[in-house]
C-alpha positions in Angstrom: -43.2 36.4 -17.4 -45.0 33.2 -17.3 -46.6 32.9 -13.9 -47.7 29.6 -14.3 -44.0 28.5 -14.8 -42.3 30.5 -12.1 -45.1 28.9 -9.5 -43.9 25.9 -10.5 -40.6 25.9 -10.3 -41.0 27.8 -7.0 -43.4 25.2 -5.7 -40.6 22.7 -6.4 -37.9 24.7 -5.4 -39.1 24.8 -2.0 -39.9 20.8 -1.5 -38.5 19.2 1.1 -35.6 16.9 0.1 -35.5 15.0 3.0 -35.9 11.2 2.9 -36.5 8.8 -0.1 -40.4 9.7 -0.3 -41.3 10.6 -3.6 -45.0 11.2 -1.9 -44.8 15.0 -3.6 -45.0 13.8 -7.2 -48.4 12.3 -6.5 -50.5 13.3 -9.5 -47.6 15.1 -11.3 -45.5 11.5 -11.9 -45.5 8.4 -12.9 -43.6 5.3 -12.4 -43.9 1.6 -13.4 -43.1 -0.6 -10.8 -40.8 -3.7 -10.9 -43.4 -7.2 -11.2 -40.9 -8.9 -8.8 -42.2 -6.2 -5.5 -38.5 -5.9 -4.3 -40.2 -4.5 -0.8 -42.2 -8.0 -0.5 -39.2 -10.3 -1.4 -37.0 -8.2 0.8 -39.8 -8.8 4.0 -39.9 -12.2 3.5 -35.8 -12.6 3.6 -35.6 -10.7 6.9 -38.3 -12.9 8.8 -36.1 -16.0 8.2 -32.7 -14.2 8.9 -30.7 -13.5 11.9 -28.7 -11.0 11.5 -29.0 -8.2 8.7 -27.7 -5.5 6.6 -29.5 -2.5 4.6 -26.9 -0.7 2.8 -27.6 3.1 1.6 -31.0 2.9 3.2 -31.9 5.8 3.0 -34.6 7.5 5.3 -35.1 3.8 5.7 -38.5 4.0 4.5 -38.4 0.9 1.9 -37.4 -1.1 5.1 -39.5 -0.2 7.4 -42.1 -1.9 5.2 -40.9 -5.1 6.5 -43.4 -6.5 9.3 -40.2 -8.6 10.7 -36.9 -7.7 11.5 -34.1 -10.5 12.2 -32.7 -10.1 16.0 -29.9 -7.8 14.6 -31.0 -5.4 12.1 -28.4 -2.7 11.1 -28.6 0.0 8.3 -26.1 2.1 7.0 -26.7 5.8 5.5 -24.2 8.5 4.0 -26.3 11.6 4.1 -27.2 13.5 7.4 -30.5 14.3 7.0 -31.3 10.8 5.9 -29.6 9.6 8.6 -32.0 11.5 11.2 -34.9 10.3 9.3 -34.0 6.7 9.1 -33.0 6.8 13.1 -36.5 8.3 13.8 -38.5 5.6 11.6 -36.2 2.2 13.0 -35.0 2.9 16.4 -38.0 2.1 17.3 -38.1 -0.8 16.0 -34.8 -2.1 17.7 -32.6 -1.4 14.2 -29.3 0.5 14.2 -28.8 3.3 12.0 -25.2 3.7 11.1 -23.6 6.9 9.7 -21.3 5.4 7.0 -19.5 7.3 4.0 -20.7 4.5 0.9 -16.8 4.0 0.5 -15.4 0.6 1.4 -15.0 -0.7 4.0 -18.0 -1.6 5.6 -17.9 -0.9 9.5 -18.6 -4.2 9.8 -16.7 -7.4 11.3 -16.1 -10.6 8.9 -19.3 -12.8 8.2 -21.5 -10.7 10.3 -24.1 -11.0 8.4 -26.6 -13.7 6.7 -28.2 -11.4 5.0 -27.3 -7.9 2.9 -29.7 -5.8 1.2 -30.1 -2.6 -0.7 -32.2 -0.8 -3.1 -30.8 1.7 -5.3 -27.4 1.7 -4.2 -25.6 4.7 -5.4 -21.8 2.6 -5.4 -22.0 -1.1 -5.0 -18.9 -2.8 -3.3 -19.0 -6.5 -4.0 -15.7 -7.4 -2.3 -17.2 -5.6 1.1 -20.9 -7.4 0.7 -19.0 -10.9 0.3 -16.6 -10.1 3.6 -19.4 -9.3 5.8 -21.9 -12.1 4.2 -21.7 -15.6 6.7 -20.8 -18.3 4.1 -24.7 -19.4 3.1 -25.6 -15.7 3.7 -27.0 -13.7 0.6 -27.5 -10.4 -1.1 -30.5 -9.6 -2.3 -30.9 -5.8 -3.6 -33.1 -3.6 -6.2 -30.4 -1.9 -8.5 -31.0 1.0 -11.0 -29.9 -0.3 -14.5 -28.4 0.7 -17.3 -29.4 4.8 -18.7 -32.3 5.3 -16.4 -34.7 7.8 -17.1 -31.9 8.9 -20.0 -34.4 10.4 -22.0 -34.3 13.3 -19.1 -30.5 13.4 -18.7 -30.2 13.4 -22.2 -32.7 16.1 -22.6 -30.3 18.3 -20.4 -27.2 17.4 -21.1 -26.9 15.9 -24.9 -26.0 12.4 -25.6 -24.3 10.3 -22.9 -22.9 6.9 -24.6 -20.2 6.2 -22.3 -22.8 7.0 -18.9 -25.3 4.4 -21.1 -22.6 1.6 -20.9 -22.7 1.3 -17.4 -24.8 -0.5 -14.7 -25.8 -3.7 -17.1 -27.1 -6.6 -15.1 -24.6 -8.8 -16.6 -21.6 -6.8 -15.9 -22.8 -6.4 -12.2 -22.8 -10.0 -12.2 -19.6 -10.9 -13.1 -18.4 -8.1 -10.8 -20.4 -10.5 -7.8 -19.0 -13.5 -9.0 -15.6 -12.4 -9.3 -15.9 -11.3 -5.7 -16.7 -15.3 -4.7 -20.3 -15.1 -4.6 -22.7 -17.0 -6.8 -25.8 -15.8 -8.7 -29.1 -17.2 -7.6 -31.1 -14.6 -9.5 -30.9 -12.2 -12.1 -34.0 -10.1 -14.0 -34.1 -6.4 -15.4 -36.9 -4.5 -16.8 -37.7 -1.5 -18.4 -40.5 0.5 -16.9 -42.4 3.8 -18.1 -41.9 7.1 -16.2 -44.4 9.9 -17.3 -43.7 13.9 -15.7 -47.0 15.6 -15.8 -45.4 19.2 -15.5 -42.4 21.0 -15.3 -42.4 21.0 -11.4 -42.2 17.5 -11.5 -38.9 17.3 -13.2 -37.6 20.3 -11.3 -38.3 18.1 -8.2 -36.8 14.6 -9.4 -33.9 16.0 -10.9 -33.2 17.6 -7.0 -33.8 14.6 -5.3 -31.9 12.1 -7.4 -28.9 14.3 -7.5 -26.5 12.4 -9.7 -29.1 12.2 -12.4 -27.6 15.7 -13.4 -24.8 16.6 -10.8 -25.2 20.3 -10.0 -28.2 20.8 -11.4 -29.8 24.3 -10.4 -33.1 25.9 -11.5 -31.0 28.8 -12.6 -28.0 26.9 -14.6 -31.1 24.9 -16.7 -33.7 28.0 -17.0 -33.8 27.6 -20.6 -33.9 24.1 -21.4 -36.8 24.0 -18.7 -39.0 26.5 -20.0 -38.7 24.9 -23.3 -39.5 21.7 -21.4 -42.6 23.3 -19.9 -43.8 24.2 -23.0 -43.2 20.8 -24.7 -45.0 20.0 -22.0 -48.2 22.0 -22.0 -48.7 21.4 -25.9 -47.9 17.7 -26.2 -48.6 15.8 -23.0 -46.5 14.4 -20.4 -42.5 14.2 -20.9 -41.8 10.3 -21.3 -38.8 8.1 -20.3 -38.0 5.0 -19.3 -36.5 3.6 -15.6 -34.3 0.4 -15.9 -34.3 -1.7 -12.5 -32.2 -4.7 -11.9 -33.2 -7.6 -9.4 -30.0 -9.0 -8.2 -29.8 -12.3 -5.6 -25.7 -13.8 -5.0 -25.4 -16.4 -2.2 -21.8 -16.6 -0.2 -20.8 -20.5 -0.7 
């Protein structure tokens, strides 16, 4: 047996999943970040707004990097756990956490809002954003774009051509405009993810669930050792992240 991979895989194993903190892969990950610094654009929308949304936030941790928050400052979350991390972090701060499945509707009242935001939304329901936006209100969210880090899911599972077709910018778009709002911006990029070991992969692969949907240790034993050994005699696994910038303004 190879030690050094079953301390890996335990190590990972036994991470805490809790929150959108990616903290652990310090030094066993990389990840290019997006030139645009969603986090900074998103800070300076909320100190001018009065009322705002963060959909899917999360343990709320990308919004609590805002200095500001608008008088009313709501976010919804799906998962428990995430939920008691994100109350913990923005109570405090006067926002409400609201448990909320991701499915439409929003628990929200008509033009509640002048302001909606999200990063990395897992569904993305443009006929709810537009209902709760104030006319002049506007969405402004991080998306993940087209086959993400497919080189991983690919690695795992063989090719994926229909998954690749989905999530294009421009198809998001139309999908916006078609729900009466109007594109103010629109930018993607492709940015270089590197996984340093095998624990690494074990760990992103448990924490972005849908990546590969059911994955186990157990179920992908073989296709990790021969991972880890890829690995240890060429370098650092390589793939690619695809992120989408998306601004729509409610007429």
């Amino acid at each position: 047996m190879d030690r050094a991979f079953e301390d890996l895989l335990d190590e990972a194993e036994a991470a805490p999943m809790t929150g959108w903190d990616f903290s652990w892969l310090d030094g066993r990950a990389t990840e290019q970040r997006p030139t645009w610094g969603y986090a900074r654009l998103m800070a300076a929308r909320l100190r001018t707004a009065t009322a705002a949304l963060d959909i899917q936030t999360g343990g709320g941790e990308v919004l609590a990097k805002a200095e500001t928050f608008p008088p009313t400052m709501v976010a919804t979350e799906s998962w428990p756990p995430n939920i008691a991390t994100a109350t913990a972090l923005l109570h405090p701060r006067g926002a409400v956490v609201v448990a909320d499945p991701d499915e439409p509707p929003l628990p929200f009242a008509d033009a509640a809002f002048d302001l909606v935001t999200s990063r990395h939304p897992a569904g993305i329901w443009w006929e709810e954003i537009a209902r709760v936006l104030r006319p002049g209100g506007s969405y402004l969210a991080q998306h993940v774009g087209p086959a993400s880090v497919f080189e991983l899911v690919e690695y795992f599972l063989g090719p994926q051509p229909e998954a690749r077709r989905g999530r294009r910018p421009e198809a998001e778009a139309a999908a916006a405009e078609a729900a009466g709002l109007r594109i103010t911006d629109l930018r993607a990029e492709r940015l270089r993810v590197e996984f340093n070991d095998i624990g690494a992969v074990v760990y992103f692969l448990r924490k972005v669930i849908w990546m590969i949907p059911g994955f186990t240790v157990d179920a992908y034993r073989d296709r990790l050792r021969e991972l880890h050994d890829h690995i240890g005699s060429t370098g650092p696994f390589v793939a690619y992240a695809t992120r989408t910038l998306i601004e729509a303004e409610k007429p």
